[in-house]
Structure formats: structure tokens, C-alpha cells
N, C-alpha and C positions, 0 to 999 in steps of 0.2 A: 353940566350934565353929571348923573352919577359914575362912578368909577367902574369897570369891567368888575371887581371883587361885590360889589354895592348892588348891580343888575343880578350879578348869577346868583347871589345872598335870596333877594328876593323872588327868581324866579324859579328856584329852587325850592321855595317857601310856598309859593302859591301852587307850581305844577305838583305838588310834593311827590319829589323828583324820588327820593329816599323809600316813598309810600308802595309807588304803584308800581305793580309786576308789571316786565314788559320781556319782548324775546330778546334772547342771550345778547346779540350781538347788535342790540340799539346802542347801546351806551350814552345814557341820559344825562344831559346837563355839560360842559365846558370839556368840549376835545379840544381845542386848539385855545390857548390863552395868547393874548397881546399883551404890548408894553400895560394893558389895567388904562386906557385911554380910553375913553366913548366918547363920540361924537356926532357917529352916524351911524344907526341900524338898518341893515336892511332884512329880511326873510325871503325865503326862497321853500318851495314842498321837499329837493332837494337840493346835494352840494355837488357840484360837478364842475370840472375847471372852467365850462363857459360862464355858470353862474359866479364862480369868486374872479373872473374877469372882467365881470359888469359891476362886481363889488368893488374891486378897485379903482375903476372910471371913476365910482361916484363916488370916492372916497368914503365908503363904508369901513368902519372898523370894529365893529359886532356883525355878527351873520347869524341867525336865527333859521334853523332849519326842523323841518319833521324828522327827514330820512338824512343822518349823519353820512359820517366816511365809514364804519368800521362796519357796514351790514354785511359784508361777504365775509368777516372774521380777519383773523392771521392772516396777515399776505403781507408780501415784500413790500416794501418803500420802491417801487418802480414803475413806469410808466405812469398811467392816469394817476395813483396815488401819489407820486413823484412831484410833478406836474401842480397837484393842487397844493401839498401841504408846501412845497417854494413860493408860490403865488402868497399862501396867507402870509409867511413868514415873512417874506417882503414888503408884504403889503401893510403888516402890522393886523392881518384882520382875527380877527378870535372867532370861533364855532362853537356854537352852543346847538345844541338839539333835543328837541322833545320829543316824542314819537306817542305812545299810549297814554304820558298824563294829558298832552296836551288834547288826545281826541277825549279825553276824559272829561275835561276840566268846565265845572257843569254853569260858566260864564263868560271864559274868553277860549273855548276849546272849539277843535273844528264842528263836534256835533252840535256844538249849542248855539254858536254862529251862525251856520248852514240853517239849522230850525228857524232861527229866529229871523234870517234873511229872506225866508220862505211864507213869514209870517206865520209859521205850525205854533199852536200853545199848546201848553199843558203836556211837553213831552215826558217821557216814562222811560229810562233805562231798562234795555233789554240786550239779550246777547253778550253773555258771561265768556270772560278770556282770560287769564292769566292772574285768576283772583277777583276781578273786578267786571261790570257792566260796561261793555266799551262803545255801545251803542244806543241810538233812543227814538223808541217811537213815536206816535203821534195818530192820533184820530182827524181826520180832516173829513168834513164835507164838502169842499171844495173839486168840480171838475178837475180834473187833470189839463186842462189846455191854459183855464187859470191859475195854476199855482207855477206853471212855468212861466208865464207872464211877468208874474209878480218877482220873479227870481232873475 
């Protein structure tokens, strides 16, 4: 498997983490680094000590998340933040998180997914936020009881 330095190289590259305006206190791409070991990734929408507790059961050592540690900003090393960054440390697990490129990202991003899981074509970028379209529409003539179906 690729190296931790090799993963975030490239998903840095593709979310282009460097590109997309996102709010203050995401902080996109590699908070927490490991020994540079991969061997298991897991993802999670966020990081919470239950979640890097189930990542260490299964011996995950990348953790892929939307919503990181650092949303509430500046804050002490105590309690819940405490709690989690010991668990990674121990655990050898690294945190990576995307938040705006990856709702962005117009092929493995949660919009285009979701669309595409939905079976929606032809979706249009709509709803400007922080420089960029973070969102996408779609024309459907499909019932609404069938597109829940299909989802």
C-alpha cells in the first residue's frame, strides 16, 4: 500500500485541498500524521472518540473524515479533544479531512455521488459559497416516491 506522505500527496492533488475556499476552522487535508504507515483506511462524516475507537478495533491507520477536530477553533487539549488526539496517538491513526473540496469534487465528492446513487443526470452546479459552487442540481422527471426507491 501507499505510504501516509503518498495518500495525502495525492489527495491533496485531486480534492485540490490548496484551491477551494472553505470556512476558517476546517482545516483541510492531514491534522493528525502517523508513523507514514497505511494499511487500513477507514472514513467516517465525523471524528469523535467513539469513531477513532471503532478505528482502532479494526486496525485502521488513516481516518478520512468531512467534519475534522478543529471546527470549534482554539480550544484547550482537554476532555473530548484529549480523549481523541491519545486514542490516534496510540493508535498510530492519522486524520485527514476534506470538508468543501470534497462536497465539491465533481466525481468522487459527496454531491456527485449522492446524484449519481440517485441515478439524477446531467447535474448543473448551483449555490455559490466561499468562491466556488458547492452544490448541484438536476432536473428529474421522475415521481418522488421513485427516486426514493432507487436511493
Amino acid at each position: 500500500m501507499a505510504s501516509l506522505g503518498e495518500i495525502v500527496a495525492y489527495a491533496d492533488k485531486s480534492l485540490r485541498i490548496c484551491e477551494i475556499g472553505d470556512w476558517e476552522n476546517a482545516l483541510n487535508g492531514l491534522q493528525i500524521e502517523n508513523t507514514g504507515r497505511v494499511t487500513k483506511i477507514g472514513a467516517a462524516v465525523d471524528v469523535s472518540t467513539r469513531v477513532l475507537k471503532e478505528a482502532a478495533k479494526k486496525d485502521v491507520d488513516l481516518l478520512i473524515v468531512h467534519h475534522g477536530l478543529f471546527w470549534p477553533g482554539l480550544q484547550p487539549i482537554t476532555r473530548a479533544l484529549h480523549r481523541q488526539l491519545k486514542l490516534a496517538f496510540e493508535n498510530d491513526i492519522a486524520l485527514y479531512s476534506a470538508h468543501l473540496p470534497l462536497d465539491v469534487h465533481p466525481v468522487f465528492g459527496n454531491n456527485a455521488q449522492l446524484a449519481s446513487a440517485l441515478g439524477l443526470r446531467s447535474p448543473t452546479p448551483f449555490f455559490e459559497e466561499k468562491g466556488q459552487f458547492i452544490g448541484l442540481k438536476v432536473r428529474n422527471s421522475q415521481p418522488r416516491t421513485e427516486s426514493r426507491q432507487s436511493f
